[in-house]
N, C-alpha and C positions, 0 to 999 in steps of 0.2 A: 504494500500500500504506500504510495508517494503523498507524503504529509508537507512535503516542502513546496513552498508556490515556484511554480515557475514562471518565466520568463515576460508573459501577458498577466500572470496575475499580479505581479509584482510591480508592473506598469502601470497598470489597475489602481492598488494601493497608494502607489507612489502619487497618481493624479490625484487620488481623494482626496490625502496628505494635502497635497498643494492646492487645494479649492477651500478647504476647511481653514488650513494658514491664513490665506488671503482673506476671506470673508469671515470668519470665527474666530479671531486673533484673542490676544489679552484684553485686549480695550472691548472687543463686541461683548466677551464672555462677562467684564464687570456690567456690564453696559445691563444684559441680561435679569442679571441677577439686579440692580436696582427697580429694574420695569419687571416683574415677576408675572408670569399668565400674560404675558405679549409674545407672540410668534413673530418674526421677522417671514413675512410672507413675498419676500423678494429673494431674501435666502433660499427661501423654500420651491420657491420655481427654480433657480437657478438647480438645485438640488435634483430638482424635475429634471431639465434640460441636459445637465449630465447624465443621465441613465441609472442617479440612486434606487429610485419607487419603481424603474421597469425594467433593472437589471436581468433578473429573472421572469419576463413573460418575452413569449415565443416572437421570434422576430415577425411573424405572420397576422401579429394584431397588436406589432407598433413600438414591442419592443425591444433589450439588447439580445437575448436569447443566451444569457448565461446560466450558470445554475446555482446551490449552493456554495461549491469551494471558491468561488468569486465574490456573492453574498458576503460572505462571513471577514474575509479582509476589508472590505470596506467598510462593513458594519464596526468593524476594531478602530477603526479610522473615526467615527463618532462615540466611539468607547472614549477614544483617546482625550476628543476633541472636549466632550462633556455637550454634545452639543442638543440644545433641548428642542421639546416637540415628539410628539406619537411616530417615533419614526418606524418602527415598526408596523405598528398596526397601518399607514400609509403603504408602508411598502408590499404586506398582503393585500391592501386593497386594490392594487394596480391592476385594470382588466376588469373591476368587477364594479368600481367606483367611478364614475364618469369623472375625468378631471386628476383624479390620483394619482396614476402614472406621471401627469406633466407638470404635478404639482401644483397645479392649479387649482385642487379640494386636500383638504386637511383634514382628516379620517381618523379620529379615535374609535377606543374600542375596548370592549370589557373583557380585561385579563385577570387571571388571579385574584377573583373577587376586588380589582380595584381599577379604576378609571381614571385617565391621565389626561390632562388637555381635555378635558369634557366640554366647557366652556368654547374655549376658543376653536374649536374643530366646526368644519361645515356638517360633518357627518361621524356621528354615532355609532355603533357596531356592536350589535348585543342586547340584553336583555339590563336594562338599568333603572328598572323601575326600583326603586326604593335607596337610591342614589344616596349619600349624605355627605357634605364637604369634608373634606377630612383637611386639618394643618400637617400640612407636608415637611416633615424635616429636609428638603430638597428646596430652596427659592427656586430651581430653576423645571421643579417638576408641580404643579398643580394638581391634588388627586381626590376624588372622590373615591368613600367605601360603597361596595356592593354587599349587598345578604346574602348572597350567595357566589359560591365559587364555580364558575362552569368550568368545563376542559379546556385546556391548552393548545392549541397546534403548535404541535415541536415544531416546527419550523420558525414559532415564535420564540419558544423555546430555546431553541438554539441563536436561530439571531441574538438574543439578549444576551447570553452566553458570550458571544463575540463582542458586543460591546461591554463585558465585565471582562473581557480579556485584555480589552485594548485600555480600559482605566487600570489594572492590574501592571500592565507593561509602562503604562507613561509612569505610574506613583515610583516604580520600579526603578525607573532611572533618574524621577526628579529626586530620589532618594540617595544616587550613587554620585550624582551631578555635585548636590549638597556637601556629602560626607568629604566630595573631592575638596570644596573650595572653602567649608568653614573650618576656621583654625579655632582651637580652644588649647589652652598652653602651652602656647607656641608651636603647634602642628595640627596637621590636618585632621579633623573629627573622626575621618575615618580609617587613620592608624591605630585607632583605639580596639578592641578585640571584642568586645560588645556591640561596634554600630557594624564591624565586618559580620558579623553572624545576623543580625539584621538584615543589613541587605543580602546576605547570598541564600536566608531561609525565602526571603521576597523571590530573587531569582531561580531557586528552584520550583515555589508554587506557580510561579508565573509561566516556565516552561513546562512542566507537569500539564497544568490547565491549555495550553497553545495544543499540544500534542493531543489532546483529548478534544477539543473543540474543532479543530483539521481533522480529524480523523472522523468526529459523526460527521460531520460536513460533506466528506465521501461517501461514508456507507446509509447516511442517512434512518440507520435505527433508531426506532425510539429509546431501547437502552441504550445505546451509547449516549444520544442526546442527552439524557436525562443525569446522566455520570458523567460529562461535558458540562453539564449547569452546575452540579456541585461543585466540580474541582475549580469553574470560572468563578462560582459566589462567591469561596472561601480565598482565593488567590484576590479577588478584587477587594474585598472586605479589610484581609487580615494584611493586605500591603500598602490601603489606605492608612491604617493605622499605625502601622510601623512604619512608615513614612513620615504619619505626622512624629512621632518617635526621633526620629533620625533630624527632623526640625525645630525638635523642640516649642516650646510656647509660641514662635512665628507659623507656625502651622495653621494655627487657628484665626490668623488674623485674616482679614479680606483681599489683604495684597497678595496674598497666597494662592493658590487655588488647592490645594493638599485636602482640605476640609470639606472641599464642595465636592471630590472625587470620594471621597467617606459616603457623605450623603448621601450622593446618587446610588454608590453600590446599594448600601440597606436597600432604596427606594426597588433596584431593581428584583434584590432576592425576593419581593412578592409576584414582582407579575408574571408568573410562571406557576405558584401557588404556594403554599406553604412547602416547604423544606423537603418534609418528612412523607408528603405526596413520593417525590422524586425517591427519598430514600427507601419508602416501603416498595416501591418496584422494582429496584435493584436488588432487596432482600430475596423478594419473592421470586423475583430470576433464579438468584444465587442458591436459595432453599430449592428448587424446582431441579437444578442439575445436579444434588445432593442424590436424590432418592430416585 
């Protein structure tokens, strides 16, 4: 199985990189987060017109005709970015939602018993009757709770996955960036033997989790998908944190952005569903090739 991108996907990635740079920089990302529950709906066509929402529908109704292992690099690429908006649920609705694909409708949708961009979205998706605002520990995600938890499409599943990847990988190196260039008693932070174990447990979750979330991306199993969202939660979570770690108290400040990658992780570990959903299927695989 070939887990490494090659040579179009990498070109792929790399254009995302440089659309996200340009138009989602440091200044749009504060920018964001003081206008909270505002979509940049100029970004979001532009997002359109690059082939993000119709990456994957068939070139025979408009659009790029990629598949998953393409998906999933770009989607890292808004992992990285932090960048807000139902971009998911957008990008399932390409083909099905008139205006979606070209980013010209803004499609939420009821994941994980929670609703994202509820508000600001032209279209809906799902059963959200009995809707209730919820305070979002995310400024830059708006969410409403649902009473009920419907099913997943791993496909969303895993996209998320890829964007807990790519927050995992950016916290990952804002973290080795740091250790290189603050000095604390005359030397660099990270000749110290507690922040090097820091960062290299970062760098192995964060490889562990890559190599699992390329790999469902191929094979496209639900189990693997669903053992791809664990190892992404817990690498994007637990290297948010040891980042802010490796920061110290500026972590938290707003000139930072280390805090807001924290955030969003939590935010994301529900919309796939509780935890223990994902973990009781893997049990029950595992129990299942036992006997």
């Amino acid at each position: 199985m070939r887990l490494q991108l090659d040579k179009d996907q990498r070109a792929l990635r790399d254009g995302v990189r440089e659309l996200l740079a340009r138009r989602f920089g440091p200044e749009a990302l504060r920018d964001a987060v003081e206008r909270p529950g505002r979509l940049d709906r100029e970004l979001w066509r532009e997002l359109g017109a690059a082939g993000f929402f119709a990456l994957r529908l068939p070139e025979s109704e408009g659009g790029v005709g990629l598949g998953l292992p393409e998906a999933v690099p770009v989607f890292e690429e808004a992992g990285r970015a932090l960048l807000p908006g139902p971009l998911v649920a957008t990008h399932l609705a390409a083909g099905r939602v008139p205006g979606a694909a070209e980013g010209d409708t803004v499609v939420a949708a009821a994941l994980g018993g929670l609703l994202e961009w509820g508000e600001a979205a032209d279209v809906v998706r799902g059963d959200t009757a009995g809707a209730v605002p919820l305070r979002s520990v995310d400024p830059l995600t708006p969410l409403h709770r649902l009473p009920g938890a419907a099913p997943v499409d791993p496909v969303a599943v895993l996209l998320t996955a890829a964007e807990q990847l790519g927050g995992a990988e950016l916290t990952c190196e804002l973290a080795v960036q740091h250790a290189r260039t603050r000095e604390q008693f005359g030397r660099p932070i990270g000749a110290f033997q507690a922040v090097q174990h820091l960062c290299a447990d970062m760098l192995v979750r964060t490889r562990t989790a890559r190599a699992a979330v390329h790999a469902a991306a191929v094979t496209a199993d639900p189990v693997d998908v669903h053992a791809a969202r664990l190892l992404a939660d817990e690498a994007a979570v637990r290297n948010a944190r040891d980042c802010l770690q490796v920061h110290g108290g500026m972590g938290f400040t707003w000139e930072f952005e280390v805090h807001l990658h924290l955030k969003r992780a939590w935010v994301r570990t529900r919309r796939a569903g509780p935890a223990t959903e994902s973990e009781e299927l893997l049990a029950a695989v595992l129990l299942k090739g036992k006997t």
